[in-house]
C-alpha positions as CSV (number, residue, x, y, z in Angstrom):
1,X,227.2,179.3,260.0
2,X,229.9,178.0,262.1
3,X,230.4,179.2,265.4
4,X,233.3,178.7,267.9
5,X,232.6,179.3,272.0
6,X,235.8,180.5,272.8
7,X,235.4,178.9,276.5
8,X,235.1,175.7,276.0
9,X,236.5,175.6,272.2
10,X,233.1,174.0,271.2
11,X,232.0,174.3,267.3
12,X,228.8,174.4,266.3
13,X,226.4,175.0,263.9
14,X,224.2,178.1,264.6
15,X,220.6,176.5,265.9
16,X,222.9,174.3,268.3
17,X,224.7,177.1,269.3
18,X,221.3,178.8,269.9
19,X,220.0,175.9,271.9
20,X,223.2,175.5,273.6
21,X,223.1,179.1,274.9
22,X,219.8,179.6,275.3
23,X,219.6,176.6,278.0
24,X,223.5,177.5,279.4
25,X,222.8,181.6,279.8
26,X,218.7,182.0,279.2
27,X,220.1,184.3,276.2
28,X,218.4,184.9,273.4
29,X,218.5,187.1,270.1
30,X,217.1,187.8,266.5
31,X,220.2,188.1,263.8
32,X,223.4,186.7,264.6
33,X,226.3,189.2,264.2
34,X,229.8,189.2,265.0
35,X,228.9,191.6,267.6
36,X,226.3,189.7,269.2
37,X,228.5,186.5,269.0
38,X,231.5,188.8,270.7
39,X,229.0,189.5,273.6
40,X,228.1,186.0,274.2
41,X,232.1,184.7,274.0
42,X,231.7,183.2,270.5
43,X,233.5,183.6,267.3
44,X,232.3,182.7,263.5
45,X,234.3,180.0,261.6
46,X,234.8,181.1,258.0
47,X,235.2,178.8,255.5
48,X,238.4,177.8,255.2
49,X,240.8,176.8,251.8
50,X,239.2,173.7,250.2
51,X,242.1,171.5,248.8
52,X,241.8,170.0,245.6
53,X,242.9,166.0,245.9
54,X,243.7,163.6,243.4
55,X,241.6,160.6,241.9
56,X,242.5,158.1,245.0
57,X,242.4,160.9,247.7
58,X,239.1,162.3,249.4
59,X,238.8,165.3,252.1
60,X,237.4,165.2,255.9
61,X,236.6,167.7,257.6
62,X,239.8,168.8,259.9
63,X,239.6,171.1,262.7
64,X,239.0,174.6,263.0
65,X,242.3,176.8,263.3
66,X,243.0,180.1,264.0
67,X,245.1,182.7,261.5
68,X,245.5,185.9,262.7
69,X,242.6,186.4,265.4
70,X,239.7,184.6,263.1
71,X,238.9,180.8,263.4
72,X,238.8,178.8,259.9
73,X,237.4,175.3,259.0
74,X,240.4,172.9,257.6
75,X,240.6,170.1,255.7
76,X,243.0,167.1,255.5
77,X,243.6,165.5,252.0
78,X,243.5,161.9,252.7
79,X,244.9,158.5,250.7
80,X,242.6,155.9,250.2
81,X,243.5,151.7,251.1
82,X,242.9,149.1,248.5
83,X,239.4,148.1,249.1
84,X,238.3,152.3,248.2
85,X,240.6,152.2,245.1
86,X,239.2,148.8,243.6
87,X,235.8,150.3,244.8
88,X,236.7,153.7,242.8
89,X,238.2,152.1,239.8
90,X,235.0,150.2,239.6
91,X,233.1,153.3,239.7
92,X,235.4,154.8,237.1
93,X,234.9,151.7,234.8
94,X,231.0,152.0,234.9
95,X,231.2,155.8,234.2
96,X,233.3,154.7,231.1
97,X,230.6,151.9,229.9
98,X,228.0,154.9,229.9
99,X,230.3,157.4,228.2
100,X,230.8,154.5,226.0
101,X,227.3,153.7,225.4
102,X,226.1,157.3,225.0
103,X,228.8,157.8,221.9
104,X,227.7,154.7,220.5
105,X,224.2,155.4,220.4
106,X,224.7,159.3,219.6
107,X,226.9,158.1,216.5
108,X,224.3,154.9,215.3
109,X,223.3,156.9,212.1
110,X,226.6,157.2,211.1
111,X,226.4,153.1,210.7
112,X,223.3,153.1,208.4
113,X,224.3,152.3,204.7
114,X,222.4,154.6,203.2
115,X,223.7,157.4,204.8
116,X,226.8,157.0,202.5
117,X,225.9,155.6,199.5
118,X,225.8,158.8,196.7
119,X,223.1,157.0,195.5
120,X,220.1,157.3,197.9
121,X,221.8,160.3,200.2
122,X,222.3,163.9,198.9
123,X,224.1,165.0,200.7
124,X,226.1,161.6,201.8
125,X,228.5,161.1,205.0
126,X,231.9,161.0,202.8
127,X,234.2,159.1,205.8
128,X,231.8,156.9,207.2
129,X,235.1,154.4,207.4
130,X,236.8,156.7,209.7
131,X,233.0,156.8,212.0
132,X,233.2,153.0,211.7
133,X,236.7,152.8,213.1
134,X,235.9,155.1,216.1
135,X,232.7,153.3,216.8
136,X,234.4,149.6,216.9
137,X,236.9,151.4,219.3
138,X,234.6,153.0,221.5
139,X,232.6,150.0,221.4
140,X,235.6,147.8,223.0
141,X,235.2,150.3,225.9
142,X,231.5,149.7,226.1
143,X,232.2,146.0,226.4
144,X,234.9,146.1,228.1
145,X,235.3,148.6,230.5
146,X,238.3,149.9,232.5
147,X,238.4,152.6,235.1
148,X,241.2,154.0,232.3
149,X,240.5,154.3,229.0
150,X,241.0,156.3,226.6
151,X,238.6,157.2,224.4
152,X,239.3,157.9,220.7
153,X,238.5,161.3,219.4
154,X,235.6,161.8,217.2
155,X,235.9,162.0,213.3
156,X,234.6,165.2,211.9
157,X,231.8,164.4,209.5
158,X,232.7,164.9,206.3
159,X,229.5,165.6,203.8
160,X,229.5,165.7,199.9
161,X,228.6,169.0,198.3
């Protein structure tokens, strides 16, 4: 819990808040209420609106603000330079490569020949073309990363009767 001391516009967490008024007033107490915090010239932060931010953007912490009587945490939706994109885009492009990989190697089977030759498999994967396709493409990915691709969708398997 957040608290506020409303004379000195301090915020704290609660065990500082203890310490701080235990050695600035000799008080102590067992639950912390709103009541209790009233008596000792404090008020709770609540937990303000997180904002939501876009791929480049992070949120800090802003400061706590009052609406209508009650103190709130805020939040400030910030841009991020260059050197954090190139750092994020490389972050995206390694998340990619494992998506990638983790297709590829979920979807092997669908490479073995057997698995659609009438002859040896009943039942046998009838569009193992289309499986082949959507492997080399998601196999360019896995090579070749980028912090934007786009990944194919995945055939259906299609099984003989």
């Amino acid at each position: 819990m957040l608290i506020r001391v409303r004379s000195t516009g301090a915020v704290m967490y609660e065990p500082e808040f203890r310490t701080y008024m235990s050695e600035t007033t000799g008080a102590s107490w067992n639950q912390t209420t709103v009541e209790i915090l009233n008596e000792l010239g404090a008020d709770p932060v609540l937990n303000g609106p997180y904002p939501s931010c876009g791929t480049y953007q992070y949120v800090n912490g802003g400061p706590v603000v009052e609406v209508d009587g009650q103190w709130f945490t805020s939040f400030v939706v910030v841009d991020m330079d260059a050197e954090q994109i190139a750092a994020k885009n490389a972050e995206l492009a390694q998340q990619n490569k494992t998506k990638a990989v983790d297709i590829l190697n979920s979807t092997d089977w669908t490479s073995i020949a057997d698995v659609a030759d009438p002859e040896k498999s009943n039942p046998y994967l009838m569009n193992q073309a289309e499986f082949i396709a959507y492997r080399s493409t998601v196999r360019n990915i896995a090579v070749n990363p980028t912090f934007d691709a786009v990944f194919p969708t995945q055939p259906q398997e299609v099984w003989s009767n």
